[in-house]
One Martini backbone bead per residue (centre of mass of N, CA, C, O) as a GRO file, in nm:
protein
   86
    1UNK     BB    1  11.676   9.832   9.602
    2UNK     BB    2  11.569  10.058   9.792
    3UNK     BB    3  11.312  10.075  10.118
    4UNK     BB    4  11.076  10.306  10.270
    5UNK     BB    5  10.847  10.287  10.536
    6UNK     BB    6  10.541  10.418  10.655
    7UNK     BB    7  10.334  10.287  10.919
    8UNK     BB    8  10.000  10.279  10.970
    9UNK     BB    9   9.763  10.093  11.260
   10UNK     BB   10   9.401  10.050  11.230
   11UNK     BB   11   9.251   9.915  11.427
   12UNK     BB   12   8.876   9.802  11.457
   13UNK     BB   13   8.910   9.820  11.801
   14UNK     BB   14   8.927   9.875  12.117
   15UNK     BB   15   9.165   9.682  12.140
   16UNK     BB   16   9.419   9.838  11.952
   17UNK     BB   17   9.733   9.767  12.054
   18UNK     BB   18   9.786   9.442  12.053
   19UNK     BB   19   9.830   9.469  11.709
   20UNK     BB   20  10.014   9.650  11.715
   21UNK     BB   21  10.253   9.489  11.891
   22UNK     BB   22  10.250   9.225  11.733
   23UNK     BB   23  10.364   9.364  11.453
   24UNK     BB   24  10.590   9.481  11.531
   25UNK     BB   25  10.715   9.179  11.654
   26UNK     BB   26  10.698   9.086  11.332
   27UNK     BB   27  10.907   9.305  11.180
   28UNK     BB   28  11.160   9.210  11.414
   29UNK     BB   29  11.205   8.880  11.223
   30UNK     BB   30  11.346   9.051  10.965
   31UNK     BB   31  11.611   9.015  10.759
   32UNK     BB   32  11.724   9.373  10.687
   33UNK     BB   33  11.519   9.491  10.847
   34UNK     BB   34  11.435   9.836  10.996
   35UNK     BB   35  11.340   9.914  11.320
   36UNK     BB   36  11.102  10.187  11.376
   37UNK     BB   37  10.951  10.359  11.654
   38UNK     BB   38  10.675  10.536  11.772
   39UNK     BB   39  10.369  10.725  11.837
   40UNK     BB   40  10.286  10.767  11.511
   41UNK     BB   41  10.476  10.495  11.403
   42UNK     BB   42  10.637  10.259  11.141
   43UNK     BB   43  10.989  10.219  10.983
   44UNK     BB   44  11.123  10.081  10.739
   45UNK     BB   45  11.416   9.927  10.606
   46UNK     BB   46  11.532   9.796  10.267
   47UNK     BB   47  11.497   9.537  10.031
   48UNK     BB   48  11.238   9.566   9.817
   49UNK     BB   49  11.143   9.299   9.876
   50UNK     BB   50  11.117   9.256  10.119
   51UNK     BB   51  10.933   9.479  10.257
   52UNK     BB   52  10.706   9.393  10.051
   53UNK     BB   53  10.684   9.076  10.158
   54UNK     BB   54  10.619   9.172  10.420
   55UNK     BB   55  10.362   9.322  10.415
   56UNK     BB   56  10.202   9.119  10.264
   57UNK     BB   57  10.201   8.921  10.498
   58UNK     BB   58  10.166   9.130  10.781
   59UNK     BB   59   9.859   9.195  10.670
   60UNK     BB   60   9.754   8.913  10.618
   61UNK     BB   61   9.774   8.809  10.901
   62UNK     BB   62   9.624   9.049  11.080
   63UNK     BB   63   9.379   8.998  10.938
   64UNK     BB   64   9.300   8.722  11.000
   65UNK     BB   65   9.323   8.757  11.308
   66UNK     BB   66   9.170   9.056  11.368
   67UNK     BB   67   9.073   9.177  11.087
   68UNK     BB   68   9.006   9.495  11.090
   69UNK     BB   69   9.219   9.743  10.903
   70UNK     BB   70   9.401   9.996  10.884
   71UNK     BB   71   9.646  10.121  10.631
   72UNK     BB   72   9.928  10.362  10.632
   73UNK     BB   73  10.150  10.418  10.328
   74UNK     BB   74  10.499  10.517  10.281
   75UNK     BB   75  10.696  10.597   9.981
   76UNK     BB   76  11.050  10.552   9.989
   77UNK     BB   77  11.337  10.591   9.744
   78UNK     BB   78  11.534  10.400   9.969
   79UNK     BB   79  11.749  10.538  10.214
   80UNK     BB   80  11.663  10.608  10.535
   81UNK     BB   81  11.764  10.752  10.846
   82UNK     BB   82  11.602  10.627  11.092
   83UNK     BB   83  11.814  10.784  11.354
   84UNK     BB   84  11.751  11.043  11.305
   85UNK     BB   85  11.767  11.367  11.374
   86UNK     BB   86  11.598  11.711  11.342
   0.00000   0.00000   0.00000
């Protein structure tokens, strides 16, 4: 089964740039996972198993790292055309 999530992070921190950028390099690792960002998020799409295990791992690690931080996901079943323009 295919998984889409759309990610927004908000690092609660002054510089919070970095952390975003961080996680952005570090989601580009994965691989079987497509990585579309944006200026208002970052969509990932790939094998419901690996996307959600990619999460789990790529939070905990931010969170580690950098501290407190809101993370915000939408969940599609599904692939979904991460490249397509409407």
């Amino acid at each position: 089964m295919m998984l889409t999530v759309d990610i927004s992070m908000y690092p609660l921190h002054d510089n919070y740039k970095d952390p975003i950028r961080w996680l952005i390099k570090r989601l580009d690792g994965y691989a079987g996972v497509t990585r579309v960002t944006n200026s208002l998020s970052t969509q990932v799409s790939g094998e419901f198993d690996v996307v959600m295990q990619m999460l789990s791992t790529e939070m905990k690690a931010a969170y580690e790292q950098f501290g407190k931080a809101i993370f915000v996901c939408k969940f599609l079943e599904g692939e979904f055309d991460l490249q397509r323009r409407t």
